[in-house]
C-alpha positions as CSV (number, residue, x, y, z in Angstrom):
1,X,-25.2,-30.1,-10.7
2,X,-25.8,-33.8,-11.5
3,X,-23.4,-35.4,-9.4
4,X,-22.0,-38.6,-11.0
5,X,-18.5,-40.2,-9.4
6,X,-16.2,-42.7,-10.4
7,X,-13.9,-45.6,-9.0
8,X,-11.5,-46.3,-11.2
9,X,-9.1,-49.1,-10.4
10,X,-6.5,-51.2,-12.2
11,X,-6.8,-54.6,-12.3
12,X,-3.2,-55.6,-10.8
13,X,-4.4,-57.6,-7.7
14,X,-5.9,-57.2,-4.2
15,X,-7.8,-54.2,-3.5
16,X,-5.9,-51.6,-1.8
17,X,-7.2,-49.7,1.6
18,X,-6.6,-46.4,0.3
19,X,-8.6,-47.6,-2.9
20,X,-11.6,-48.6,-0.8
21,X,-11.1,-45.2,1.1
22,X,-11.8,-43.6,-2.4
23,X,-14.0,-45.7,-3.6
24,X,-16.3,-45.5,0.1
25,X,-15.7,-41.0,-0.4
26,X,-17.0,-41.8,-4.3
27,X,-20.1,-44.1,-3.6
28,X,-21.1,-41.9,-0.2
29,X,-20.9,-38.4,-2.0
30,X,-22.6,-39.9,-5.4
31,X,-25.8,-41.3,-3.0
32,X,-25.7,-38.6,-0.8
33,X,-26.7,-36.1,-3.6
34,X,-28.8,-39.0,-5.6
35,X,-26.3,-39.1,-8.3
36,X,-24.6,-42.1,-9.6
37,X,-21.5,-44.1,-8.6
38,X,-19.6,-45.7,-11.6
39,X,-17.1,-48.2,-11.6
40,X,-14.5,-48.3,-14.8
41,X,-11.9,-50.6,-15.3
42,X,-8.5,-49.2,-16.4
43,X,-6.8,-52.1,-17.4
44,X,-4.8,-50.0,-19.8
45,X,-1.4,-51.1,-18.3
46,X,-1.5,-54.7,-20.0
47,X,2.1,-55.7,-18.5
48,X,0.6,-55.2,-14.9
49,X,-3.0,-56.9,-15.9
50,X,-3.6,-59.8,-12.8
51,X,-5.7,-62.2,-14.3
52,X,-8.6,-62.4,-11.7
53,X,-7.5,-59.2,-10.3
54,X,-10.8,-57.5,-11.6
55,X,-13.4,-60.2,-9.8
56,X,-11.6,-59.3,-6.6
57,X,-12.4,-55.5,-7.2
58,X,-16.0,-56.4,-7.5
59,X,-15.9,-58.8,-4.6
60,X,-13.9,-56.3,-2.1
61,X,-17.0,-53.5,-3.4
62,X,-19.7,-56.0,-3.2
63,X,-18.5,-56.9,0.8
64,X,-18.7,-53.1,1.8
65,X,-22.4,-52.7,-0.1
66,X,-21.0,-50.3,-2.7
67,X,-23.4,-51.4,-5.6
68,X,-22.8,-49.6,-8.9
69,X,-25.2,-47.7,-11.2
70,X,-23.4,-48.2,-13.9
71,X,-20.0,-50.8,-14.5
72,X,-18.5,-53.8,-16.9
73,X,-21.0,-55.9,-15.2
74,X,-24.1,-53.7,-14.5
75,X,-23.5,-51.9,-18.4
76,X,-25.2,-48.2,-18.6
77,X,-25.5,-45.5,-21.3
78,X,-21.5,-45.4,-21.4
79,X,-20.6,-48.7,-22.3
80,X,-18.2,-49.6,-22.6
81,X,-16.8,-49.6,-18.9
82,X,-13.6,-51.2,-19.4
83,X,-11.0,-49.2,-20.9
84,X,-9.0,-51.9,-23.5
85,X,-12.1,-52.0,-25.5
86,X,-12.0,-48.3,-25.7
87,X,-8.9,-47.7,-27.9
88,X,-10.2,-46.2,-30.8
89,X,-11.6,-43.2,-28.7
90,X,-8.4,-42.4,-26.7
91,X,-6.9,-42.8,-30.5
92,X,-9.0,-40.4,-31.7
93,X,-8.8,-37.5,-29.4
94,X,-4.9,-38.5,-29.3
95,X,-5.2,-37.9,-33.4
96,X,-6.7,-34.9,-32.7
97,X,-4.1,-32.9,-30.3
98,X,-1.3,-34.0,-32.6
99,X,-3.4,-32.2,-35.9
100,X,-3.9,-29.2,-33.6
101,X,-0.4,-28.8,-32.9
102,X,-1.1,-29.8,-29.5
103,X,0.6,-33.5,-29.2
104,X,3.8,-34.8,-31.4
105,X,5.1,-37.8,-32.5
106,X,8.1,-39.5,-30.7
107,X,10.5,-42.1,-32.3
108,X,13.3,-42.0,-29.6
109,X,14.3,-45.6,-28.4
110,X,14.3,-46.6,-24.7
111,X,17.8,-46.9,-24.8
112,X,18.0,-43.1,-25.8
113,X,15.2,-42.2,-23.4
114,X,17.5,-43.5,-20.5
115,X,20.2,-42.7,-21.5
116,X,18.3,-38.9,-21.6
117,X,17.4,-39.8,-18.0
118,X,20.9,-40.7,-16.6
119,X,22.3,-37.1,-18.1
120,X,19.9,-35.2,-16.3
121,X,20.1,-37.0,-12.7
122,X,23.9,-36.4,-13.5
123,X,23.3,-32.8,-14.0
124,X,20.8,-32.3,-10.9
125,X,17.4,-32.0,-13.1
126,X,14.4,-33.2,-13.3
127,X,14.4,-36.3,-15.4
128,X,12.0,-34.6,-18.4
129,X,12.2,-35.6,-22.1
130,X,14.7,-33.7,-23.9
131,X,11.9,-32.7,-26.4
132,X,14.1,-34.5,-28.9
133,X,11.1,-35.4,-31.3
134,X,9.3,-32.2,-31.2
135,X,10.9,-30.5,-33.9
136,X,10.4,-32.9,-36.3
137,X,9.0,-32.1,-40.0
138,X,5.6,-33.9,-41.3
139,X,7.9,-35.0,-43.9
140,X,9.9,-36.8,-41.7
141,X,7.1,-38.1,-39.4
142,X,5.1,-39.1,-42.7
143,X,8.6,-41.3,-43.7
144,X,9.0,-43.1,-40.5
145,X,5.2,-44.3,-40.1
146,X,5.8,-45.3,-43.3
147,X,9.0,-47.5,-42.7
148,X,6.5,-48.9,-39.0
149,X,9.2,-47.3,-36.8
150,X,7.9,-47.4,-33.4
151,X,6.4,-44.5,-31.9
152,X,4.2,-42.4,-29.2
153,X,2.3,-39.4,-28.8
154,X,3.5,-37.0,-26.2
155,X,1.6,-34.2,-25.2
156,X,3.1,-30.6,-25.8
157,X,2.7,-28.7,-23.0
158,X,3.4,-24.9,-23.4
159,X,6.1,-22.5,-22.1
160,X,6.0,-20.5,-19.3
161,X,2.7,-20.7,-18.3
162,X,1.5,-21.1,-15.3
163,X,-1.4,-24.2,-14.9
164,X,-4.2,-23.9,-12.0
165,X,-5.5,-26.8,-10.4
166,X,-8.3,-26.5,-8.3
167,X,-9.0,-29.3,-5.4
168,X,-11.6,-29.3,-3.1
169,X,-9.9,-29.5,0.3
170,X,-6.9,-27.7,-0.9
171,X,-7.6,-24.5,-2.8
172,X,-6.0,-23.4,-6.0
173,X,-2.8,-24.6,-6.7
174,X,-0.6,-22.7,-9.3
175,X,2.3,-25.2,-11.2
176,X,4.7,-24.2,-13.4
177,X,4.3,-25.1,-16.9
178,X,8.4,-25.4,-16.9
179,X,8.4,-28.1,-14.5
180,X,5.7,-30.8,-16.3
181,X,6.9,-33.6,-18.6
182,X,5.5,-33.9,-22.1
183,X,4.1,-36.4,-21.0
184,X,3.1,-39.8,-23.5
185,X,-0.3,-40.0,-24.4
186,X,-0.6,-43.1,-26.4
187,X,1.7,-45.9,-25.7
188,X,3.4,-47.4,-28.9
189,X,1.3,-50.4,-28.4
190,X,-1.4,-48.1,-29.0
191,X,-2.9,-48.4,-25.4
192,X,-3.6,-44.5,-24.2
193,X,-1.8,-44.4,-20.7
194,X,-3.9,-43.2,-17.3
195,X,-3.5,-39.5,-17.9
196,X,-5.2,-39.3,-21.7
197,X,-7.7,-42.2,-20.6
198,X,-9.0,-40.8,-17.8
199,X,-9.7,-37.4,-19.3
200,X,-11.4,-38.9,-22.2
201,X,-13.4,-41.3,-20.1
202,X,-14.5,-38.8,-17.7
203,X,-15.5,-36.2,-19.9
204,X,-17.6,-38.5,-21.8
205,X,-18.7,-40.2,-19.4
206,X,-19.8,-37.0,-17.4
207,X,-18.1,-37.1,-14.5
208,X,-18.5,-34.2,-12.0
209,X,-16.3,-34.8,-9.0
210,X,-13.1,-37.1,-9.3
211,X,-11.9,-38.5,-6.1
212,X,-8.3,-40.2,-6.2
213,X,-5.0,-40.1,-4.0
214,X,-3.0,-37.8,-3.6
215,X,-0.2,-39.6,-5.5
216,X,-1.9,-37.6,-8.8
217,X,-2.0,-34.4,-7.5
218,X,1.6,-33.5,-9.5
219,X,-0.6,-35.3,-12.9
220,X,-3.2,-32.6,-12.4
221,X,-1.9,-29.6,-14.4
222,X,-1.4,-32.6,-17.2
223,X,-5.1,-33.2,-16.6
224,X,-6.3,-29.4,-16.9
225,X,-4.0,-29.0,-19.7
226,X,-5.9,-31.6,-22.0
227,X,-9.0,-30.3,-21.0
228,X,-8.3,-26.9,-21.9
229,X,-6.8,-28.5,-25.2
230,X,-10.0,-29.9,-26.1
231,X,-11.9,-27.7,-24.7
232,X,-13.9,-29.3,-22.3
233,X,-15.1,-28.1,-19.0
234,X,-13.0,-30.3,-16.2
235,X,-15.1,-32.0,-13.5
236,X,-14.4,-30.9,-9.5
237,X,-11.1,-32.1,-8.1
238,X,-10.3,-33.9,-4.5
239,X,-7.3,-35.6,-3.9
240,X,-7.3,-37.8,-1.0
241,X,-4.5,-37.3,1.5
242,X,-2.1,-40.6,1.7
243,X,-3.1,-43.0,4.6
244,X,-0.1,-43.5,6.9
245,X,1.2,-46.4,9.1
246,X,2.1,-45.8,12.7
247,X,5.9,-45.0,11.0
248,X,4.5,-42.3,8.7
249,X,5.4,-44.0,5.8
250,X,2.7,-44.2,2.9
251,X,0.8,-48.0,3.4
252,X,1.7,-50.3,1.6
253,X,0.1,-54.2,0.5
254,X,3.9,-55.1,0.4
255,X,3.8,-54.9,4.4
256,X,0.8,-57.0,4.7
257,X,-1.6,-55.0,6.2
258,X,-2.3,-52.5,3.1
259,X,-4.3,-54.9,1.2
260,X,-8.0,-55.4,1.4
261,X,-7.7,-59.3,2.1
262,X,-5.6,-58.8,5.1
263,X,-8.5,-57.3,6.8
264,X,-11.3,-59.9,5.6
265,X,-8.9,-62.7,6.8
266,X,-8.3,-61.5,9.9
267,X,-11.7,-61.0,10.6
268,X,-12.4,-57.5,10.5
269,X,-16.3,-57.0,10.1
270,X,-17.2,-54.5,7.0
271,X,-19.3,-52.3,8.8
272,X,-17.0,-51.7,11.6
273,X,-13.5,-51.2,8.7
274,X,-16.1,-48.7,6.8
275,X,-16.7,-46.8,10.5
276,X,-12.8,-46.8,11.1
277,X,-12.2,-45.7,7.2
278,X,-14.7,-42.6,7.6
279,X,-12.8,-41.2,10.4
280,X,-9.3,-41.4,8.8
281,X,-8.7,-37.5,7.7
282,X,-12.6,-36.3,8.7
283,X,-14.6,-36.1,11.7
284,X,-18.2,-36.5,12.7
285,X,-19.9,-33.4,13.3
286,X,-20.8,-34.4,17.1
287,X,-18.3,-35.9,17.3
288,X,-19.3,-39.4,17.3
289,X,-16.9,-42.3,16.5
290,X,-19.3,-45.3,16.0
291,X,-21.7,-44.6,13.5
292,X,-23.3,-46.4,10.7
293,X,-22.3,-45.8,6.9
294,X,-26.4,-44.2,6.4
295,X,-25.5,-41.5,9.1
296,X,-22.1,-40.6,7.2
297,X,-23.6,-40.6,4.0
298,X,-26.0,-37.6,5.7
299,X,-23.5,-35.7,7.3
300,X,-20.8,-36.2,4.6
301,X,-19.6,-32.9,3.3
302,X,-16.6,-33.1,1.0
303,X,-15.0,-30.1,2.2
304,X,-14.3,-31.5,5.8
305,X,-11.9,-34.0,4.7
306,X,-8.8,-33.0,6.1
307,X,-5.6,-33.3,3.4
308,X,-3.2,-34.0,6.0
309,X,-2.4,-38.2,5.9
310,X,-4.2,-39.8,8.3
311,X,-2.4,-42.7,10.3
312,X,-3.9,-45.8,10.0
313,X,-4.0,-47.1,13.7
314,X,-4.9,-51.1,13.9
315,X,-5.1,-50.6,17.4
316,X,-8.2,-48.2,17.1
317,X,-9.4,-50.4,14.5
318,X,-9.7,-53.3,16.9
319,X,-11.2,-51.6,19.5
320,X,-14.1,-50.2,16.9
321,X,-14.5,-53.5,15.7
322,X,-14.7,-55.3,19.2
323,X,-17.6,-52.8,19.8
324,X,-19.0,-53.8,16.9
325,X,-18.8,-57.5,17.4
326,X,-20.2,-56.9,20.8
327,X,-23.5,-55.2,19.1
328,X,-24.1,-58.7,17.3
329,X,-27.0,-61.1,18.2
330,X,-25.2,-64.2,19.5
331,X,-26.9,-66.1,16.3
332,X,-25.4,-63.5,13.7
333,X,-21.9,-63.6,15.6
334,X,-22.2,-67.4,15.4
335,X,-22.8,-67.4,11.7
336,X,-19.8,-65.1,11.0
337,X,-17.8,-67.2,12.9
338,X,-18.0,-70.7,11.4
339,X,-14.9,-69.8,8.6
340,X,-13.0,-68.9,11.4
341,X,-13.5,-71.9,13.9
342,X,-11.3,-75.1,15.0
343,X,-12.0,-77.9,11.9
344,X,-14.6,-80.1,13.5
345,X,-16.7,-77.4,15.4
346,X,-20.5,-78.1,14.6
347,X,-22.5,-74.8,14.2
348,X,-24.3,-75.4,17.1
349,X,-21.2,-75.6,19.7
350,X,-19.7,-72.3,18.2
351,X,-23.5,-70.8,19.0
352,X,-22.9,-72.0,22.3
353,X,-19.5,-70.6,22.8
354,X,-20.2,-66.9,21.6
355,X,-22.0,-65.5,24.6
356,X,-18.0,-66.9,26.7
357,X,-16.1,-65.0,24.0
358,X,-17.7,-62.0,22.9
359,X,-15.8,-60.6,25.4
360,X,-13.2,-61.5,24.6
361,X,-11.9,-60.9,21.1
362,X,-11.2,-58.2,18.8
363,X,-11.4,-59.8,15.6
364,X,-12.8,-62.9,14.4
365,X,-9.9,-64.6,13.6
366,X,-9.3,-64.4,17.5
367,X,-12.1,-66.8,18.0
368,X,-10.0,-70.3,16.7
369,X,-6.9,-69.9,19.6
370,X,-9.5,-69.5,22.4
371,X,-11.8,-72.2,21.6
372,X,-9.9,-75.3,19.7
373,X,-9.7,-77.3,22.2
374,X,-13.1,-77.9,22.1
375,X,-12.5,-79.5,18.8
376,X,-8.7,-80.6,19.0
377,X,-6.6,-82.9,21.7
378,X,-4.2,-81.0,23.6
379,X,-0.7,-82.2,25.1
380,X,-0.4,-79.8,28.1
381,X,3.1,-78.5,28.8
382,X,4.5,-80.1,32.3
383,X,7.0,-77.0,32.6
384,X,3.9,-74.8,32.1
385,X,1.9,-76.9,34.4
386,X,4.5,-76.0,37.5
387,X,5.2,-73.0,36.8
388,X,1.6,-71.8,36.8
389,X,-0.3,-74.5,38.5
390,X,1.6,-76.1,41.6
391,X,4.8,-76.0,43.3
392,X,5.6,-79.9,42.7
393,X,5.1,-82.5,40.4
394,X,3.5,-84.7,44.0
395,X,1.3,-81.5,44.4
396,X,-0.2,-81.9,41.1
397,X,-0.4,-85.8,41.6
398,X,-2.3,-85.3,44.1
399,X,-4.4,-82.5,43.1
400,X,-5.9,-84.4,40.1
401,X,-6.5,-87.8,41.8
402,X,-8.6,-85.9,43.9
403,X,-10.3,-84.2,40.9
404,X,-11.1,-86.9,39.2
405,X,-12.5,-88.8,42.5
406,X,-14.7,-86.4,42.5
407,X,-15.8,-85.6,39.1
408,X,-16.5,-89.2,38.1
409,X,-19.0,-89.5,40.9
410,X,-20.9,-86.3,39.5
411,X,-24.7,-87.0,38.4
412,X,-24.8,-83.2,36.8
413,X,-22.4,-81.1,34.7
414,X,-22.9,-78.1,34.8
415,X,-21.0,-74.3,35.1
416,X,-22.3,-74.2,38.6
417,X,-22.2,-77.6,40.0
418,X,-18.1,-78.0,38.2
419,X,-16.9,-74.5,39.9
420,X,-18.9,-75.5,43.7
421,X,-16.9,-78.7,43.4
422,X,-13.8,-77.0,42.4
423,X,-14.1,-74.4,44.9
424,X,-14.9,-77.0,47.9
425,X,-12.0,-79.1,47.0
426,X,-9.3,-76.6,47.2
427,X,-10.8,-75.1,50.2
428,X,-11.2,-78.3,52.2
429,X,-7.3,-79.1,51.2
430,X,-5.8,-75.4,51.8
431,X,-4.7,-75.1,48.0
432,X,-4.3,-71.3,46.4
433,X,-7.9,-71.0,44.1
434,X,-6.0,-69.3,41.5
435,X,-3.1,-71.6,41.3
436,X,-5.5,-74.6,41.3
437,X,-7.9,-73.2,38.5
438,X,-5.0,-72.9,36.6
439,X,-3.3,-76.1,37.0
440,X,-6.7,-77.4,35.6
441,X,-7.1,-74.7,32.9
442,X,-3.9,-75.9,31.5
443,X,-4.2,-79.6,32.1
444,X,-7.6,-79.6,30.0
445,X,-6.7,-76.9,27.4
446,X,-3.2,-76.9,27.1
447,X,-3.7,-72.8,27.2
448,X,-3.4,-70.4,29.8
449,X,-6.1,-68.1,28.3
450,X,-9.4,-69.7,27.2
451,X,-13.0,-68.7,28.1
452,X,-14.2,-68.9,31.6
453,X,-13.0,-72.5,32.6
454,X,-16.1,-74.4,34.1
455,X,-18.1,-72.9,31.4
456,X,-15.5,-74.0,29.2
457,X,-15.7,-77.3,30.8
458,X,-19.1,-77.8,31.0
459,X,-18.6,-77.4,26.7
460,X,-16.1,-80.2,26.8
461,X,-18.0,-82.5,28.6
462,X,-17.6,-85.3,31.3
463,X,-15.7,-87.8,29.1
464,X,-13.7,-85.7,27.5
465,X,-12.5,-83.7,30.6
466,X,-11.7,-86.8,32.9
467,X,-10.0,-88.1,29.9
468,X,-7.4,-84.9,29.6
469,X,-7.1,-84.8,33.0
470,X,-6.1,-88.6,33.4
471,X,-3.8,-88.3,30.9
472,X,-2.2,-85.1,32.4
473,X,-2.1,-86.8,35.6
474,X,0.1,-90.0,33.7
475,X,2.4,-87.2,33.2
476,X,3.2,-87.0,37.0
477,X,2.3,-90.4,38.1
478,X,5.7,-92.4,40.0
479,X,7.5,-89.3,40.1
């Protein structure tokens, strides 16, 4: 079979994760089986069209290397890819099931439709059309085109039969023909809505394996139904299961987390989100969990994706991406980390940071809170400073006079040379090390958690350390 998939999203903002989750099962199966990996656009739903919404697709696919064979902006032998300038087809075929008897023509006004709706919630029913229109004679229909009355096509979906759907990872599934909506077709603004579009545009298009959410599994039979109506073969089914947050609830961009840009903001390598993504619902054959996106695209069999939704776990996603920050040469971690750093950092001084923080963060977006007082002035806390650093304000006095005594008189400054004098001092004055290290973490950084300190102050420099620590030491000075 030649394998050709299909990513297919609507242009109505950010990227979602369980879109890229698609997409990554799409682009991996279609180059796994050297087949091709399609992008379309259906921007058929023109109240929900985002301007810009559809650069941000390409962007958020572009980031994770998932280059198209054929899209609106590569082109390819099914132009177009976009599915507003492909109205006259979905017209057509939508022409055609209403001549075969198979589609019919719907005048009813919204106001009728819900009021249709409300009656059957009252009653305890499904909230299906009434079937209202379907009786109508061509007569009729013929008089009310004729007058421009508003309409749609509905598809006519037969009684009592049953409808198989066939999906991948979860067998045949029988639906009841009793239970599916006639659903609309064409819109009356004449757009086609998803479920007509994307049988037309798959069919033509050749399609052989569509991979969506789950959330269409109950618009399946709809699917089959227009296929067998046409008569066209339908391609292979797999319905993702829906990714879950650590409540169990379906994600969602609305929490902040859901959305594609959530992750590139916060830092989130794309190598080391693709690694986490392949793991949600399907595991490695030996059981690996770090693994590069070649290695899955090998092992990758369709059929091992679980359909029970996986939960998203941010906590295992920053572990995996620590390791994967960890694997970086200090150069390339550097480079990644300049949009992230303190205003005012040169690239060389984050270069020279990395090898003190690569330990120490899980994300890039970590890097700016360990390191900006390299770049910013600080105002250290005095509550902070006793609480952590000395039992009195005369302690503290007395602690950084004699710090500064000494560091002013340094000829080197260096790691080595600040923590020896450090270490001498409170030795040679019977003052707690860890007490004392922290006292002059604070006064220099304002932080309590920063890289290793006489690293860190090595970074900072002579000047700028005596400078803190004089000013700190104002803070305590007469009382």
């Amino acid at each position: 079979m030649k394998v050709r998939t299909r990513f297919s999203p609507s242009p109505t903002g950010s990227i979602h994760i369980g879109g890229v989750y698609s997409a990554m099962l799409d682009y991996a199966f279609a180059k796994k089986h050297q087949g091709k990996f399609i992008i379309r656009i259906e921007d058929t739903d023109q109240k929900r069209f985002v301007k810009g919404a559809e650069e941000k697709i390409y962007t958020g696919l572009n980031w994770f290397g998932f280059k198209a064979d054929e899209s609106p902006q590569v082109g390819g032998p099914f132009s177009p890819y976009r599915q507003s300038e492909r109205l006259p087809l979905y017209q057509k075929y939508a022409q055609k099931l209403v001549d075969e008897g198979k589609a019919y023509y719907c005048f009813c006004s919204a106001e009728r439709l819900e009021e249709n709706r409300k009656q059957k919630q009252k009653e305890g029913k499904s909230p299906m059309y009434d079937r209202h229109c379907l009786g109508l004679e061509k007569k009729e229909i013929k008089s009310r085109l004729e007058k421009g009355e508003s309409f749609v096509l509905r598809l006519k979906v037969p009684e009592g039969k049953t409808i198989e759907v066939e999906d991948l990872i979860r067998g045949v599934i029988n639906f009841d023909s009793r239970g599916i909506d006639d659903q609309v077709l064409l819109k009356s603004d004449g757009f086609p809505t998803y479920h007509l579009a994307a049988v037309v545009d798959d069919h033509l298009m050749e399609i052989s394996h569509v991979i969506r959410g789950e959330e269409w599994l109950s618009s399946a039979p709809k699917h089959v139904l227009l296929y067998q109506y046409l008569n066209w073969k339908p391609p292979l089914f797999l319905h993702t299961p829906t990714i879950r947050d650590e409540k169990k609830r379906k994600l969602s961009k609305r929490e902040g987390s859901a959305s594609l840009e959530f992750f590139k903001t916060e830092g989130y390598l794309p190598e080391a989100l693709l690694n986490f993504l392949c793991l949600l619902g399907w595991s490695h054959p030996e059981e690996k969990e770090i693994f590069d996106f070649t290695e899955f695209i090998k092992v990758l069999d369709l059929k091992d994706v679980s359909p029970v939704g996986p939960i998203f776990d941010l906590k295992k996603l920053d572990w995996l991406n620590g390791v994967y920050l960890r694997q970086l040469a200090d150069k390339d971690l550097a480079n990644r980390l300049i949009e992230f750093a303190p205003k005012g950092m040169s690239k060389s001084l984050i270069l020279e940071t990395v090898p003190l923080i690569k330990e120490r963060i899980s994300k890039l977006s970590d890097y700016s809170a360990l390191v900006d007082f390299l770049a910013e002035e600080v105002k250290p806390d005095e509550k902070l400073l006793l609480q952590k650093g000395g039992k009195n304000e005369k302690l503290i006095e007395l602690q950084l006079t004699k710090v500064l005594e000494k560091l002013e008189k340094l000829d080197q400054w260096s790691s080595p040379v600040l923590e020896k004098t450090f270490r001498q001092l409170a030795e040679s004055n019977d003052w707690p090390i860890g007490k004392f290290f922290m006292m002059i973490r604070i006064a220099v950084t304002g932080k309590l958690i920063t890289p290793p300190l006489f690293e860190s102050l090595g970074l900072l420099g002579k000047k700028k350390t005596c400078q803190r620590l004089s000013q700190t030491l104002k803070m305590f000075k007469g009382k």
